[in-house]
C-alpha positions in Angstrom: 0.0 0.0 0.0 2.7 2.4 0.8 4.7 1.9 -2.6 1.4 2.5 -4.6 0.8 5.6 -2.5 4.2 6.5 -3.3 4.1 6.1 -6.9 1.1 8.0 -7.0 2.8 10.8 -5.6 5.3 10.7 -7.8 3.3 10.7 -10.6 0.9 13.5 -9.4 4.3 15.5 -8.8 5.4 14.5 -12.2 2.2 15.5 -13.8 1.6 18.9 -12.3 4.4 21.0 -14.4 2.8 19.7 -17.6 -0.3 20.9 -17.0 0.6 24.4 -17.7 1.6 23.7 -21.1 -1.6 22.0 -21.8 -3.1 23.4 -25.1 -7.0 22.9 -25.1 -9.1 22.4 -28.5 -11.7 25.0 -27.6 -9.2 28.0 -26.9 -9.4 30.8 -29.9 -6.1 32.0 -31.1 -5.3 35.7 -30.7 -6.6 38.0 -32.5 -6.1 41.6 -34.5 -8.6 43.8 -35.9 -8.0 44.5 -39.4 -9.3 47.7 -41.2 -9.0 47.4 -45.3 -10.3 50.5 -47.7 -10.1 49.6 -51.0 -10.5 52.8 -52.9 -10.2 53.5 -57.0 -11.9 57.2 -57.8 -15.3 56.4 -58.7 -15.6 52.9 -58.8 -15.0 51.5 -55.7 -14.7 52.8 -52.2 -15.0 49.9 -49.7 -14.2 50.0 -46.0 -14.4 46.6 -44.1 -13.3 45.0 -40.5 -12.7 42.5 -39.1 -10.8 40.6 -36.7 -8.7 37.8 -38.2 -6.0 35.6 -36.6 -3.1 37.0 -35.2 0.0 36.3 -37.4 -1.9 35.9 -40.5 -0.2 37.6 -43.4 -2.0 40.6 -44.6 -2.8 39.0 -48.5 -4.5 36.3 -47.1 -6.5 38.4 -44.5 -7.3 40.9 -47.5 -8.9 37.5 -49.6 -11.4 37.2 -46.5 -12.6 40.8 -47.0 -12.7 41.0 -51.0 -12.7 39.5 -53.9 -8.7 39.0 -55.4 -7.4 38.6 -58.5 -3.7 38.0 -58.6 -0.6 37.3 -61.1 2.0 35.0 -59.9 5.3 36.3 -59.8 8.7 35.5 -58.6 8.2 37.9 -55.4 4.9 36.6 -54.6 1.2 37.0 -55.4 0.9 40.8 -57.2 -3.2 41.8 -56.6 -4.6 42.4 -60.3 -8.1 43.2 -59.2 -10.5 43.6 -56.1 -13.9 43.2 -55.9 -13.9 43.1 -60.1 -12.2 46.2 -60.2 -8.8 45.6 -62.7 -5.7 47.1 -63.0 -4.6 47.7 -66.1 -2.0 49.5 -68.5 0.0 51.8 -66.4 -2.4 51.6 -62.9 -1.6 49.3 -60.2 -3.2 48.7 -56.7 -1.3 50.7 -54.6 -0.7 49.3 -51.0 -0.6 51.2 -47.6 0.2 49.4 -44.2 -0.6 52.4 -41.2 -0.5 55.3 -43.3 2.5 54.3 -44.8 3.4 52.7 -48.3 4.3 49.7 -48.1 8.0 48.3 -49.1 6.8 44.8 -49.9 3.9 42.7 -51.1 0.9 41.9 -49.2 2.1 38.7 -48.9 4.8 39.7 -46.7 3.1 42.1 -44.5 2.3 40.0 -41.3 -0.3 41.7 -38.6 0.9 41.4 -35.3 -1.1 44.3 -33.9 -4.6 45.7 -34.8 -3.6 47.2 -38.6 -5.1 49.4 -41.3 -4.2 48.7 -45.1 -5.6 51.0 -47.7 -5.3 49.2 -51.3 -5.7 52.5 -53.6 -5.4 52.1 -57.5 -2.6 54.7 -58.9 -0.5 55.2 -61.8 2.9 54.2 -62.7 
């Protein structure tokens, strides 16, 4: 009786530092809020938002939101169109990350805190 009361312990003592690094199915990931305006003169002007996954790279939050079209290139997916509306000849969707323009694609914009993109259509 005493050696199963002893193992017991032992396992009980054993047990307890895991515990803490238990993951449980039902817990949500963290999450960002995401605000996209997708603006080209008169037609579009689109505001959405929504809270997506923290971590989640800011092209595939944007294909929640919108409808995308996209070329493949050798730096990643380039956004063609949104919500139907193309770019073409010498216009391109122009992409802001807090105000700022962005330095790289969508693709490689990852939200870590709550974030405003602007996609706005300009010219070369």
């Amino acid at each position: 009786m005493k050696l199963n009361l002893k193992i017991l312990a032992l396992l009980l003592v054993g047990l307890f530092p895991m515990l803490s690094s238990i993951s449980y199915a039902d817990e949500a990931p963290e999450s960002i809020q995401l605000t996209l305006v997708v603006t080209d003169a008169d037609k579009i002007n689109l505001t959405a938002v929504k809270m997506v996954e923290k971590g989640l790279n800011a092209y595939e939050a944007i294909k929640r939101l919108v409808v995308v079209g996209v070329k493949d290139t050798s730096y990643g997916p380039q956004i063609m169109s949104l919500s139907g509306v193309e770019a073409i000849g010498n216009r391109y969707w122009a992409l802001y990350v807090n105000g700022a323009m962005s330095m790289v694609g969508a693709h490689d914009v990852i939200l870590i805190d709550d974030t405003f993109i602007r996609l706005n259509m300009e010219d070369f």
